[in-house]
One Martini backbone bead per residue (centre of mass of N, CA, C, O) as a GRO file, in nm:
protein
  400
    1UNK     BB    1   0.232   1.918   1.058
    2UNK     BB    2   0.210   2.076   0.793
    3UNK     BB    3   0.315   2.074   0.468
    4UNK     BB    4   0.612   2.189   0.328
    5UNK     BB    5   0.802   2.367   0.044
    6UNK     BB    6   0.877   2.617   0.254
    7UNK     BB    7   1.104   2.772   0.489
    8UNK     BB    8   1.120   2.993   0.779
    9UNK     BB    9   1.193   3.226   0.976
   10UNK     BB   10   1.017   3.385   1.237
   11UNK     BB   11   1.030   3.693   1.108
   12UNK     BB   12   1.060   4.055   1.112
   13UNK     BB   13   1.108   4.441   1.091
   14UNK     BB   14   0.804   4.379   1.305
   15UNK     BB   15   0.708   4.356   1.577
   16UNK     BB   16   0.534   4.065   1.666
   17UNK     BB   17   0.287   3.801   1.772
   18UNK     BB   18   0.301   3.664   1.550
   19UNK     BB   19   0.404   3.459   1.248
   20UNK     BB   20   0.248   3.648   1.070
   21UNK     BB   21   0.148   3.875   0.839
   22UNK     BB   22   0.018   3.625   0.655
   23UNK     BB   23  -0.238   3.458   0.530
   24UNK     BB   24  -0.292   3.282   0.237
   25UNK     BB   25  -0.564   3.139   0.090
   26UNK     BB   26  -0.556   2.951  -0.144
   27UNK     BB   27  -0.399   2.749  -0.433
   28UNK     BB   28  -0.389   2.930  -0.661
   29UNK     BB   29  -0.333   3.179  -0.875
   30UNK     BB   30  -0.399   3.398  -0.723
   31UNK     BB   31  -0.307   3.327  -0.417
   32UNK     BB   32   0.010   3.295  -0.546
   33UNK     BB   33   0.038   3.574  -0.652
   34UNK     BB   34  -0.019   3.712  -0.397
   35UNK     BB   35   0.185   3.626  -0.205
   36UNK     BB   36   0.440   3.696  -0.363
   37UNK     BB   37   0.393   3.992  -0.377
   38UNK     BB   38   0.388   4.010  -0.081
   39UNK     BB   39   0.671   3.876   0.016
   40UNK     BB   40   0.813   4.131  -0.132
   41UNK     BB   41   0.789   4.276   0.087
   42UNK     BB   42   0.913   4.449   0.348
   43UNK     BB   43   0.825   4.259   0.619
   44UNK     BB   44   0.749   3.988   0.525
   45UNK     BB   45   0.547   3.668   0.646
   46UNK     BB   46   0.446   3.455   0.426
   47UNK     BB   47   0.191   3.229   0.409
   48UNK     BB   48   0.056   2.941   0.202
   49UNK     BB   49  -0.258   2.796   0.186
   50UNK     BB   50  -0.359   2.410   0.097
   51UNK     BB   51  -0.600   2.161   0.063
   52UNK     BB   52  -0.390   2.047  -0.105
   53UNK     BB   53  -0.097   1.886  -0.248
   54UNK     BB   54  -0.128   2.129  -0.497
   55UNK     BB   55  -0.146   2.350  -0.685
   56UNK     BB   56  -0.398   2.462  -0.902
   57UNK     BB   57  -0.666   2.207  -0.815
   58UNK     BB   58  -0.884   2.368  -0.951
   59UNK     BB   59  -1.009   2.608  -1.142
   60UNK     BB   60  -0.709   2.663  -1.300
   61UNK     BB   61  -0.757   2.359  -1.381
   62UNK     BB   62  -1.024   2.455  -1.501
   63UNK     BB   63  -0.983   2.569  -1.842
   64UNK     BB   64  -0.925   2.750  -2.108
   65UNK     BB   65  -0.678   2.912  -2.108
   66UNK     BB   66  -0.737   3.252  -2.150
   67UNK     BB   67  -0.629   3.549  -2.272
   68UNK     BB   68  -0.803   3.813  -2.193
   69UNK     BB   69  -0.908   4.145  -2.296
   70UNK     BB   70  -1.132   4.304  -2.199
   71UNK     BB   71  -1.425   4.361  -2.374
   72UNK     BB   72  -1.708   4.283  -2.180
   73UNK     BB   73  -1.671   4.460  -1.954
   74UNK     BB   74  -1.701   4.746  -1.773
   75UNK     BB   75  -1.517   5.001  -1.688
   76UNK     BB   76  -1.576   5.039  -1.372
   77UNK     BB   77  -1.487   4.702  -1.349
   78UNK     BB   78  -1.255   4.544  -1.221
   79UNK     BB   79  -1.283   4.316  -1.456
   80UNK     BB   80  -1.187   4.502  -1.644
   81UNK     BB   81  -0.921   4.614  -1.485
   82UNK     BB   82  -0.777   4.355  -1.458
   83UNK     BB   83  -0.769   4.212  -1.718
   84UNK     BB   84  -0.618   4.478  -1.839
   85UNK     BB   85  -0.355   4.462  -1.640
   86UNK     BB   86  -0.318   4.136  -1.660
   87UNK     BB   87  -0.230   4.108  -1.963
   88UNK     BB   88  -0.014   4.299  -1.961
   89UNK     BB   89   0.176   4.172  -1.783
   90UNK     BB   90   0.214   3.922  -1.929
   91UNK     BB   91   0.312   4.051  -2.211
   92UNK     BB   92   0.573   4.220  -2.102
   93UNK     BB   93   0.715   3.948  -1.963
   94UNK     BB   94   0.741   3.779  -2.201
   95UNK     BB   95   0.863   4.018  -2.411
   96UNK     BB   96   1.100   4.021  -2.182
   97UNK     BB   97   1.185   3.727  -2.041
   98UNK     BB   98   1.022   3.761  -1.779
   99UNK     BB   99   0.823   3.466  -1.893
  100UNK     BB  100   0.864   3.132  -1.889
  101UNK     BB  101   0.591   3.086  -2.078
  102UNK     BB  102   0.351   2.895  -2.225
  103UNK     BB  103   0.234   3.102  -2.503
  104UNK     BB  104  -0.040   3.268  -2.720
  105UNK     BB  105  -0.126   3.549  -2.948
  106UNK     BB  106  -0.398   3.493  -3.149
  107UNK     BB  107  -0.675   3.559  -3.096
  108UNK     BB  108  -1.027   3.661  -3.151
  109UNK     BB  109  -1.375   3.585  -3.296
  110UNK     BB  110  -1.647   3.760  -3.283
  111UNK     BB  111  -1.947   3.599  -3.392
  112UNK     BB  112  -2.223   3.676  -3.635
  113UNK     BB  113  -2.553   3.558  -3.779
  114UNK     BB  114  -2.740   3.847  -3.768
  115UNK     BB  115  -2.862   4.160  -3.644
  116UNK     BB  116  -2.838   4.120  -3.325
  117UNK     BB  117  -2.554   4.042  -3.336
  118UNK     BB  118  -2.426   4.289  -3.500
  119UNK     BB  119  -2.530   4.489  -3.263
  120UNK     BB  120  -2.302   4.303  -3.039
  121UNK     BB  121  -2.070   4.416  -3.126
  122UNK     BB  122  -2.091   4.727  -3.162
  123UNK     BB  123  -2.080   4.770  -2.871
  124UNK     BB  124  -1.836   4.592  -2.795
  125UNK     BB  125  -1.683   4.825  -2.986
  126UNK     BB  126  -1.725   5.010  -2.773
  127UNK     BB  127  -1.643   4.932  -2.508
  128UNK     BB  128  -1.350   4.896  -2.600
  129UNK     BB  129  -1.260   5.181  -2.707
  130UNK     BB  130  -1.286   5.282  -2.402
  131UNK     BB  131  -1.106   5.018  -2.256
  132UNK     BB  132  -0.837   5.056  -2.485
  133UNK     BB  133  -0.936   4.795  -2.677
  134UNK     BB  134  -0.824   4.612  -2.979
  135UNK     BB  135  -1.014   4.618  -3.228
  136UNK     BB  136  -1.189   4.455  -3.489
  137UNK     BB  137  -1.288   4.427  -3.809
  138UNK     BB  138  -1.369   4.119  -4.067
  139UNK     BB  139  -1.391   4.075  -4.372
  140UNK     BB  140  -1.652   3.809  -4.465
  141UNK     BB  141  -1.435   3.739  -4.689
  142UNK     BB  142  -1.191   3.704  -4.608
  143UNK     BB  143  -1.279   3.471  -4.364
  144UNK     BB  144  -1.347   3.272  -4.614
  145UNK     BB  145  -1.062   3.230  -4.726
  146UNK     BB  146  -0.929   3.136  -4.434
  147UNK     BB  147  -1.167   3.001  -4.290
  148UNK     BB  148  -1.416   2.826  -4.471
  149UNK     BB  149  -1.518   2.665  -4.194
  150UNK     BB  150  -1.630   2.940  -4.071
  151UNK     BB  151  -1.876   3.085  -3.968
  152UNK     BB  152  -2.040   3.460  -4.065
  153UNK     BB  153  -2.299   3.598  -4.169
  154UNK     BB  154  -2.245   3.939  -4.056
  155UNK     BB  155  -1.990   3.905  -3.855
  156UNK     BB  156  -1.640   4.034  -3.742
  157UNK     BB  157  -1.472   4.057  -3.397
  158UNK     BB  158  -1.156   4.126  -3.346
  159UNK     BB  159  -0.895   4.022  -3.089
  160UNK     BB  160  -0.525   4.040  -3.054
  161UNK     BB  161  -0.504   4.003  -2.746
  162UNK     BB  162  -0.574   3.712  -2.742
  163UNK     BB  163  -0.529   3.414  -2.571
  164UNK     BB  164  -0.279   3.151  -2.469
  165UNK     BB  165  -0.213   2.961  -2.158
  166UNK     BB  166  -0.038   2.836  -1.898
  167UNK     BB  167  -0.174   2.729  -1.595
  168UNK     BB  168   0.087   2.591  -1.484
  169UNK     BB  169   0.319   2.770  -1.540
  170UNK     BB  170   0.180   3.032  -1.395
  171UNK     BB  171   0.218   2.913  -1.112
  172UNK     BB  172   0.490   2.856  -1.084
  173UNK     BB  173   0.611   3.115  -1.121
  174UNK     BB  174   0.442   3.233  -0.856
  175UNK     BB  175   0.599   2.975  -0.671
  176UNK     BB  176   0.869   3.101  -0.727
  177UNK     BB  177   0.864   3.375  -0.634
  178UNK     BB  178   0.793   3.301  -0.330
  179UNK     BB  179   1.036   3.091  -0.256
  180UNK     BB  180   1.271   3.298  -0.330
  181UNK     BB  181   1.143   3.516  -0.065
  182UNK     BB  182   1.063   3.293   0.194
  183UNK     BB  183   0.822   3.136   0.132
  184UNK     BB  184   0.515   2.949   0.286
  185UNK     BB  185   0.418   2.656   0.228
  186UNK     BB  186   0.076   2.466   0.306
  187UNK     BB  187   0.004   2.172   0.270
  188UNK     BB  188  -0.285   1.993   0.347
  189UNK     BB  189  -0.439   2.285   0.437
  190UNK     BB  190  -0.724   2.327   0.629
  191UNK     BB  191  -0.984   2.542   0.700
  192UNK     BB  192  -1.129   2.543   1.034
  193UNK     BB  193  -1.084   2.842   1.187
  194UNK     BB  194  -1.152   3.199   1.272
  195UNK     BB  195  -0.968   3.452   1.486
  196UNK     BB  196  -1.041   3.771   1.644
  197UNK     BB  197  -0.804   3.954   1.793
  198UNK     BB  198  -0.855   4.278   1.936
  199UNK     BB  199  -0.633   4.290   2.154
  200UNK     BB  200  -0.369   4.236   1.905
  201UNK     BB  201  -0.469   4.254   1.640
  202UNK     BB  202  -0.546   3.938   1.527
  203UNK     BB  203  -0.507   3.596   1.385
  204UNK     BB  204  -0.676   3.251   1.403
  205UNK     BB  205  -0.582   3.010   1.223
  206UNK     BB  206  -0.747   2.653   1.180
  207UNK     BB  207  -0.559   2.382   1.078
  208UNK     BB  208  -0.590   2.069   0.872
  209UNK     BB  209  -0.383   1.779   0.937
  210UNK     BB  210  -0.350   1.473   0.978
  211UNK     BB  211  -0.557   1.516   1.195
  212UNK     BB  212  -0.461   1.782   1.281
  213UNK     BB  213  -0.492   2.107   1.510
  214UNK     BB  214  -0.364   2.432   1.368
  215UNK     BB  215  -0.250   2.736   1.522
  216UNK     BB  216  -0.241   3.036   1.392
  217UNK     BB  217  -0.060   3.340   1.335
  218UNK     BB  218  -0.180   3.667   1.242
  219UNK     BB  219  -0.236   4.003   1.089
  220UNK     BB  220  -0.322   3.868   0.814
  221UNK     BB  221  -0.617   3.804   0.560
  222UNK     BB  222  -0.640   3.614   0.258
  223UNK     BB  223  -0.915   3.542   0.075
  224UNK     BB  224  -0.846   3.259  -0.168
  225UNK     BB  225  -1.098   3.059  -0.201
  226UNK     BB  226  -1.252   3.027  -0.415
  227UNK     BB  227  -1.505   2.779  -0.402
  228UNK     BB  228  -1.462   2.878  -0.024
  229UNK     BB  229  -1.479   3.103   0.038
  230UNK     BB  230  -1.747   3.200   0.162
  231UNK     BB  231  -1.700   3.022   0.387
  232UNK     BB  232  -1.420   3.147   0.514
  233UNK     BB  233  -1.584   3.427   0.559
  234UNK     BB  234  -1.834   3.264   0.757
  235UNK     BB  235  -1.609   3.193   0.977
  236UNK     BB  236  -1.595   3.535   1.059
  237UNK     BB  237  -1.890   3.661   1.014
  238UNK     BB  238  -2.149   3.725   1.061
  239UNK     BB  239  -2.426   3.650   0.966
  240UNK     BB  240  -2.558   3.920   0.834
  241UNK     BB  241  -2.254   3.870   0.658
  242UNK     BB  242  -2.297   3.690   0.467
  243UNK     BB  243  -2.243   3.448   0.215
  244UNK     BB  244  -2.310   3.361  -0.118
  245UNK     BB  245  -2.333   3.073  -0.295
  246UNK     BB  246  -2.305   2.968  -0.678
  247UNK     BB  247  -2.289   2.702  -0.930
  248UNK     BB  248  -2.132   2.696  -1.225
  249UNK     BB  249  -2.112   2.450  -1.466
  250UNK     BB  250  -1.811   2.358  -1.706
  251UNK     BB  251  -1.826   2.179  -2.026
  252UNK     BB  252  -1.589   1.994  -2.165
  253UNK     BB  253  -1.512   1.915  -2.567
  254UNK     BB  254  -1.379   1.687  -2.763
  255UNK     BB  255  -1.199   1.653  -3.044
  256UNK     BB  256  -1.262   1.450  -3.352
  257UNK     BB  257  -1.293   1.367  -3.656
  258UNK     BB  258  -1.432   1.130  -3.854
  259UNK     BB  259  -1.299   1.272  -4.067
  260UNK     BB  260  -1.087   1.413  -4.263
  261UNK     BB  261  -1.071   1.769  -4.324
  262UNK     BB  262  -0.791   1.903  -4.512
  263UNK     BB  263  -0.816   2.147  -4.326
  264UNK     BB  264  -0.772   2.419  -4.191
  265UNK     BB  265  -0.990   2.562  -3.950
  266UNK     BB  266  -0.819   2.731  -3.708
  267UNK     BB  267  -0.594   3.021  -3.542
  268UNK     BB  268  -0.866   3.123  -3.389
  269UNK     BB  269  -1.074   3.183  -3.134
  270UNK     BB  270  -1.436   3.117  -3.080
  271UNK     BB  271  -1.702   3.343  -3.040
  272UNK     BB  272  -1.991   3.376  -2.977
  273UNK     BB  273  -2.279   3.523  -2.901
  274UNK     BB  274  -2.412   3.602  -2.642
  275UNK     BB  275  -2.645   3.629  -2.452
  276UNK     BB  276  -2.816   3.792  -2.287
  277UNK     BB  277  -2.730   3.813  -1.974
  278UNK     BB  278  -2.509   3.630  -1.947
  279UNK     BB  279  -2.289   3.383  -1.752
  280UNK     BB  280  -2.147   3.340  -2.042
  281UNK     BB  281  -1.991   3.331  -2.344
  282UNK     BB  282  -2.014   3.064  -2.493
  283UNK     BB  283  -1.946   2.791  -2.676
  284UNK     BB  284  -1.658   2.796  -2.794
  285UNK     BB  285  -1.351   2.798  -2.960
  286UNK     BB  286  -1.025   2.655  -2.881
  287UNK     BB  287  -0.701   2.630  -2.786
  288UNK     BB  288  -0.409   2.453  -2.733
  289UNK     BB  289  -0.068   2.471  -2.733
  290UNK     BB  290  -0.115   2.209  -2.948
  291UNK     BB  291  -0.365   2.314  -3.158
  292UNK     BB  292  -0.619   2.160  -3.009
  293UNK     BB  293  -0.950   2.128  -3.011
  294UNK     BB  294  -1.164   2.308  -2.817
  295UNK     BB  295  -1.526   2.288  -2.621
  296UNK     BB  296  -1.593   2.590  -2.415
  297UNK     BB  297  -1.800   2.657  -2.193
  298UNK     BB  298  -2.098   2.581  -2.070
  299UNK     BB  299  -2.393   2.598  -1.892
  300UNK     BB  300  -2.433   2.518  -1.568
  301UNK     BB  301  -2.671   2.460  -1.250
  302UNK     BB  302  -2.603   2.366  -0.947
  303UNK     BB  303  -2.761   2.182  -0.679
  304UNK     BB  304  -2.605   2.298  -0.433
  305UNK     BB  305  -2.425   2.402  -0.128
  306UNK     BB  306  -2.112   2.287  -0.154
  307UNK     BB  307  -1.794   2.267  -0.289
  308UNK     BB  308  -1.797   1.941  -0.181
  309UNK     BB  309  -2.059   1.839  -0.393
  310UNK     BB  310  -1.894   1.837  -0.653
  311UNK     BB  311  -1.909   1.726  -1.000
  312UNK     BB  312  -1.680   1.671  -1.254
  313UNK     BB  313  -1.834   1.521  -1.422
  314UNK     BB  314  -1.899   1.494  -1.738
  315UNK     BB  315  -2.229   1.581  -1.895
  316UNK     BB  316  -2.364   1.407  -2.157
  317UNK     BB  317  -2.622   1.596  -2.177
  318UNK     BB  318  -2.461   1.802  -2.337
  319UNK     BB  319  -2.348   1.778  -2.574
  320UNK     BB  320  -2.629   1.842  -2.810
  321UNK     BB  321  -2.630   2.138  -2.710
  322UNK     BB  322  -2.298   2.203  -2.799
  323UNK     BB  323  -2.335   2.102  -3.080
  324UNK     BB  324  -2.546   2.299  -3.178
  325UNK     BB  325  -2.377   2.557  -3.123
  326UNK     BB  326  -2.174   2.522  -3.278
  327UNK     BB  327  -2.263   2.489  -3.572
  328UNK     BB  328  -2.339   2.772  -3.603
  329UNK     BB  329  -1.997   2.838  -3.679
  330UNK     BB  330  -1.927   2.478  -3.737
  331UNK     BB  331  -2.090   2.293  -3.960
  332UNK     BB  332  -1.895   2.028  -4.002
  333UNK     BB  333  -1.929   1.899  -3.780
  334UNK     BB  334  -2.008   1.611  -3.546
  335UNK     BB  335  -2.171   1.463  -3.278
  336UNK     BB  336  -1.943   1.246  -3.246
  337UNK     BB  337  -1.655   1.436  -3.247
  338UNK     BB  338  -1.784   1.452  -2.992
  339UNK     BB  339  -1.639   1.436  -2.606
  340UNK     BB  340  -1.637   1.414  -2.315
  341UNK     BB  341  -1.384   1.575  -2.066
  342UNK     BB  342  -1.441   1.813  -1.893
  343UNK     BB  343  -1.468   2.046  -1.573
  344UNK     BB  344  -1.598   2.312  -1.438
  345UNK     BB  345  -1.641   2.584  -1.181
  346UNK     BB  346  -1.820   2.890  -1.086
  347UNK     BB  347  -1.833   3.135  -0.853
  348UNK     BB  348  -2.142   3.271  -0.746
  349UNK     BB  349  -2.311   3.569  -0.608
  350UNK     BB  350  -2.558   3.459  -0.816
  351UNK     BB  351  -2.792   3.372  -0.943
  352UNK     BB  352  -2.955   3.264  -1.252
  353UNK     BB  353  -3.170   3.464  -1.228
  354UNK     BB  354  -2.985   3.753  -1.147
  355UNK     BB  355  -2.793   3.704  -1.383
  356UNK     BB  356  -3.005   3.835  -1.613
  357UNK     BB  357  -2.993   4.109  -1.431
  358UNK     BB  358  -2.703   4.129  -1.334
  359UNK     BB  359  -2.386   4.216  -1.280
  360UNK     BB  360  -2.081   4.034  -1.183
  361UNK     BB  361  -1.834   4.126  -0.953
  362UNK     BB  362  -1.562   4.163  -0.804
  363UNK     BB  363  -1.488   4.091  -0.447
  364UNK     BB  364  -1.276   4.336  -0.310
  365UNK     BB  365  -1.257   4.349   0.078
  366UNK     BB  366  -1.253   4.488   0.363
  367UNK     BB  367  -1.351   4.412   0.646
  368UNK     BB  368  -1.567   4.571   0.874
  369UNK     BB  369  -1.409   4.536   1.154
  370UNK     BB  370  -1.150   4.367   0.979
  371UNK     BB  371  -0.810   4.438   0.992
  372UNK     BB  372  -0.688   4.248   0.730
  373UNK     BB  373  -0.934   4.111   0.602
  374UNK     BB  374  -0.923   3.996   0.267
  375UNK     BB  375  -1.163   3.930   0.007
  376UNK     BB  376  -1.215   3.710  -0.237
  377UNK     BB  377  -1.485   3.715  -0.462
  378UNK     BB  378  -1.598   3.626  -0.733
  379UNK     BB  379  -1.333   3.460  -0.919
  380UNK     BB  380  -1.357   3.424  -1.245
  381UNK     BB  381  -1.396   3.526  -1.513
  382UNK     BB  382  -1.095   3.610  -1.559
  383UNK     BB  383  -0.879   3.533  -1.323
  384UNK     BB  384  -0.622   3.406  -1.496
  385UNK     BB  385  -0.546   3.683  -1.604
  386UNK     BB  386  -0.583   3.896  -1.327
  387UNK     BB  387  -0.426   3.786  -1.111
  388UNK     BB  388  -0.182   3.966  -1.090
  389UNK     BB  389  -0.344   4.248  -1.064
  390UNK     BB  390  -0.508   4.133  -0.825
  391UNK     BB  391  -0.221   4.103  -0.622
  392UNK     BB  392  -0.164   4.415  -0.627
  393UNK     BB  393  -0.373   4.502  -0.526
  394UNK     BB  394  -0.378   4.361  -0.235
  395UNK     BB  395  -0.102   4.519  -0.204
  396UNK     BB  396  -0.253   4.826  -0.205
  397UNK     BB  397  -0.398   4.767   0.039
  398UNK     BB  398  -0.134   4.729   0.262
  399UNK     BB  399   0.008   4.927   0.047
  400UNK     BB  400  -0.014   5.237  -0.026
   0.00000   0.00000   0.00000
């Protein structure tokens, strides 16, 4: 049997044929974010399967660990709204002593270095405006007397409630709330095969645990599997309703400057203006909850078929790349100074081609002709922040 790090009797306060009421695929930070709240239901009996040993170690674990803003997204799309109601709660909750977790709402600076990255401000200046998203702009000498070591030729755009968070913590904390509340935790339970039971409306997913093939029965399916969605969507789905992914990886590099610097750097996260549909914020300039700069994540389009084919080895042939984005506006740097970190990978519901003209957004939705399947997928940046928001969605799915 799956090993669980706690166990509950099988009943709910409605009689069913199932053994659960729920079963979340996927322990990542959205996946037990989801659990959690799920579980918190009255008359919910929540498995949350995880095909590793712990929670966590995949994309939650591989990120800059950013409270986003939610200022670059459209106003209409999920990942707008989802960002922006999850960074809400993050920071309700821990201003209120009800969010045990290491964060600081640190702010962040969106520098521009010409006229057309200055106008590319100003949109994103009325895009926050909409989306009731605070933001100001910082007279560029002033931000030279306060950072002198940081560049920005034309203009910056502050976002005061951009912040840096324990993504280790935040997954605690709602795997705190899950078993607490007496939900199941099945560690090292990889799904191998989802059956659609519409004779007793229910369904059978089939883990493979310590080489044995472990057979349960739901009423409902979240699939949270990250960077395996895709796949566990298309074990249940009909062919002509497949999805694909691919896959975009963002390398991380550590700072150690060759000589001391001197003089604080800053202690705002910095990015730069992405390019025009670009499918990542850009090469950023980020602090650890100690701190320490680093640099990332670039973008790289991996050449994969199978999110268990990717190489998570930083490609150190992006250094030089990374030095020169970064430069553009930390001109002290040197290539030297940087050094390959880790890696993170995200899935794209699009190619790189398509990303260039077409924005994508989150997908949560109940699958069509399948009563209480539901996907989420291309869950990326934003994710670490929109989670709990993310999970709350998910839970007024079942619970209208």
């Amino acid at each position: 049997m799956f090993q669980t790090t706690s166990r509950r009797l099988l009943h709910t306060s409605i009689p069913t044929l199932s053994e659960f009421s729920h079963i979340v695929i996927g322990g990542g930070v959205v996946g037990v974010a989801t659990a959690s709240e799920l579980q918190q239901q009255s008359g919910n009996n929540v498995l949350l399967v995880e095909q590793h040993d712990t929670l966590g170690q995949e994309t939650t674990s591989r990120n800059s660990e950013v409270i986003h803003a939610g200022l670059y997204y459209p106003s209409s799309s999920l990942k707008a709204q989802l960002c922006i109601a999850g960074k809400n709660k993050i920071y309700q909750a821990w201003k209120s002593g009800n969010l045990p977790v290491d964060l600081q709402q640190c702010g962040k600076w969106v520098v521009a270095q010409d006229e057309v990255e200055e106008e590319y401000l100003h949109k994103l200046q009325a895009n926050a405006r909409e989306l009731d998203v605070p933001v100001n702009f910082v007279p560029i000498e002033k931000a030279k007397s306060r950072y002198p070591l940081i560049r920005a030729n034309k203009a910056i755009l502050e976002s005061p409630t951009s912040g840096i968070i324990s993504a280790h913590e935040f997954v605690a904390f709602h795997e705190a709330g899950f078993e607490n509340s007496d939900g199941t935790v099945g560690l090292n339970s990889k799904v191998v095969g989802i059956m659609h039971n519409p004779g007793v409306s229910n369904y059978t997913v089939s883990l493979e645990s310590d080489g044995e093939i472990v057979d349960i029965t739901t009423d409902n399916i979240v699939n949270s599997a990250g960077l395996f969605a895709a796949d566990v969507a298309n074990m249940m789905l009909p062919q002509n309703k497949h999805y694909n992914y691919y896959y975009a990886k963002g390398n991380y590099f550590s700072y150690a400057p060759e000589t001391p610097i001197g003089q604080r750097i800053t202690d705002k996260l910095i990015y730069p203006c992405p390019n025009p549909n670009a499918s990542s914020l850009g090469t950023h300039l980020t602090l650890d909850l100690g701190g320490q700069l680093k640099f990332g994540p670039d973008l790289e389009w991996l050449d994969v078929s199978s999110a268990d084919e990717i190489d998570y080895t930083p490609n150190p042939r992006n250094l030089k790349p990374a030095y020169e984005a970064v430069m553009q506006y930390f001109p002290a740097i040197t290539q030297n100074s940087l050094s390959p970190s880790y890696s993170g990978v995200r899935p794209k519901l699009l190619s790189a081609t398509e990303s260039k003209d077409h924005f994508a957004d989150f997908v949560i939705k109940e699958e069509d002709g399948y009563p209480g399947f539901v996907n989420l997928l291309g869950i990326e940046s934003p994710g670490l922040t929109a989670a709990w928001a993310i999970a709350e969605h998910v839970k007024n799915i079942y619970h209208k």
